[in-house]
PAZAPA-4460 file (N, C-alpha, C; in steps of 0.05 Angstrom, whole numbers, plus 32768, in hexadecimal, padded with zeros to 4 digits):
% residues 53
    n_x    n_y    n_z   ca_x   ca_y   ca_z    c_x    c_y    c_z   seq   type   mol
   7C92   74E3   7639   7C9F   74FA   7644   7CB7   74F2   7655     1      X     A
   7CCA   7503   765A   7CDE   74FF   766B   7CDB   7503   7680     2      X     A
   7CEA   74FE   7691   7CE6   7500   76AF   7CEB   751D   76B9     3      X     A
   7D01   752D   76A6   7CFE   7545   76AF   7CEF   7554   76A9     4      X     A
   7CDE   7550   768F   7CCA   7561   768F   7CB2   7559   76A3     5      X     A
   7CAB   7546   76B0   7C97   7546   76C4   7CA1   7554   76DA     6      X     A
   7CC1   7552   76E0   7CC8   7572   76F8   7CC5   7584   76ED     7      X     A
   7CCF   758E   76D9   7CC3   75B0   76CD   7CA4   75B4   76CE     8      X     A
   7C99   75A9   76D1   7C72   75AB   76D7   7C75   75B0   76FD     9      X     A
   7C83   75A6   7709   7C80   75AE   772C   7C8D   75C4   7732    10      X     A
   7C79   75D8   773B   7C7D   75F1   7741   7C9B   75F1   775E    11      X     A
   7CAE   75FC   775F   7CBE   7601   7775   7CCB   75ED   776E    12      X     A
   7CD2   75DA   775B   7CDE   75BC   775D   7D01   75C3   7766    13      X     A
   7D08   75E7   7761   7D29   75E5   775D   7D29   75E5   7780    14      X     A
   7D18   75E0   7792   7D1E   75ED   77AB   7D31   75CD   77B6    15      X     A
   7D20   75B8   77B1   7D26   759F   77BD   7D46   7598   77B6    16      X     A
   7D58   7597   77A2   7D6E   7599   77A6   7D78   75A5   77B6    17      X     A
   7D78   75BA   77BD   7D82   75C5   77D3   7D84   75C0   77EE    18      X     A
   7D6B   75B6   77F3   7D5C   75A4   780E   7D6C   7594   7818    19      X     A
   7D69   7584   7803   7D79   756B   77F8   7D97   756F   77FC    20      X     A
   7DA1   7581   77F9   7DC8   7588   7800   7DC4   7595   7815    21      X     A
   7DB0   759F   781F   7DB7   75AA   7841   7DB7   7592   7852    22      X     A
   7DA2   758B   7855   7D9C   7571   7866   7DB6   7562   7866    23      X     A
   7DC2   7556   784A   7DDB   754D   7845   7DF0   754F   7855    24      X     A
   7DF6   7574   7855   7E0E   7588   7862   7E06   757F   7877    25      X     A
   7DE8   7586   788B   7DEA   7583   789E   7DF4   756F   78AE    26      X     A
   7DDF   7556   78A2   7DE9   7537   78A2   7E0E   7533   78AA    27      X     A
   7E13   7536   789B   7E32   7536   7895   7E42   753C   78B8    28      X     A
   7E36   7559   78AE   7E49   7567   78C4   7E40   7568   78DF    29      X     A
   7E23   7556   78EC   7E1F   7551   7901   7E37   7532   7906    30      X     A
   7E2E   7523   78F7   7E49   750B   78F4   7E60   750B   78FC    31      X     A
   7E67   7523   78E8   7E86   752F   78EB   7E89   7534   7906    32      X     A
   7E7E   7541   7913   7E7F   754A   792E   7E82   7538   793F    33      X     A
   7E70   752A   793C   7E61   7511   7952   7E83   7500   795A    34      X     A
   7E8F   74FB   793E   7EA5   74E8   7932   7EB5   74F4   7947    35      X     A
   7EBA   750D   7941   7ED4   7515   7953   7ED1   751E   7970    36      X     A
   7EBC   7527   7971   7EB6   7527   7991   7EB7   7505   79A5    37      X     A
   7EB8   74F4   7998   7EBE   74DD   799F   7ECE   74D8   79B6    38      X     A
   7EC3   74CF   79CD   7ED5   74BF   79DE   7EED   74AE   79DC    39      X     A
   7F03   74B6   79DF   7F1C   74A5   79D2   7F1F   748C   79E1    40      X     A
   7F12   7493   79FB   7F15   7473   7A04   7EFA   745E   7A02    41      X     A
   7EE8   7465   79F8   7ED3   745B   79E7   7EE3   744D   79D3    42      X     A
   7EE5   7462   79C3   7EF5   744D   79AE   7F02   743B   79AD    43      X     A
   7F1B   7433   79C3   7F30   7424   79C3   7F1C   7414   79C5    44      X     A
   7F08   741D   79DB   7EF7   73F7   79E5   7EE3   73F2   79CF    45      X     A
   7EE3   73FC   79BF   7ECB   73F2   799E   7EE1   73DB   7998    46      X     A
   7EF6   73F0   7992   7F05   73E1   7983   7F1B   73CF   7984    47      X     A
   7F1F   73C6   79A3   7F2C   73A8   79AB   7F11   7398   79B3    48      X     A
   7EF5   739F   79A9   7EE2   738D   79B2   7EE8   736F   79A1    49      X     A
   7EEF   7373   7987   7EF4   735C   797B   7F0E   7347   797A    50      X     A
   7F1B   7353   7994   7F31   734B   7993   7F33   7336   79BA    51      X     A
   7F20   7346   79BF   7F19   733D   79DD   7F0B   731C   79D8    52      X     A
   7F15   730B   79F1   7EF8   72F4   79F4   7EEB   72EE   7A07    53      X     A
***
């Protein structure tokens, strides 16, 4: 048998895609946020850390 016919036997199986791309969206766009709400002077000091000795 194929693999999709063992999903066509699980009852509700179309729900989990969807799950699956919310969580995603959500995922994403808590990130997105996080990214730009960012401290700008945080950043400079991330990023002359490798430049510092």
């Amino acid at each position: 048998m194929k693999f999709s016919q063992y999903l066509e036997k699980i009852a509700g199986v179309g729900v989990y895609p969807m799950i699956s791309l919310l969580l995603f969206v959500f995922f994403f766009t808590v990130v997105t946020i996080l990214v730009f709400k960012q401290n700008q002077a945080e950043i400079n000091h991330i990023e002359n850390l490798p430049l510092d000795n």
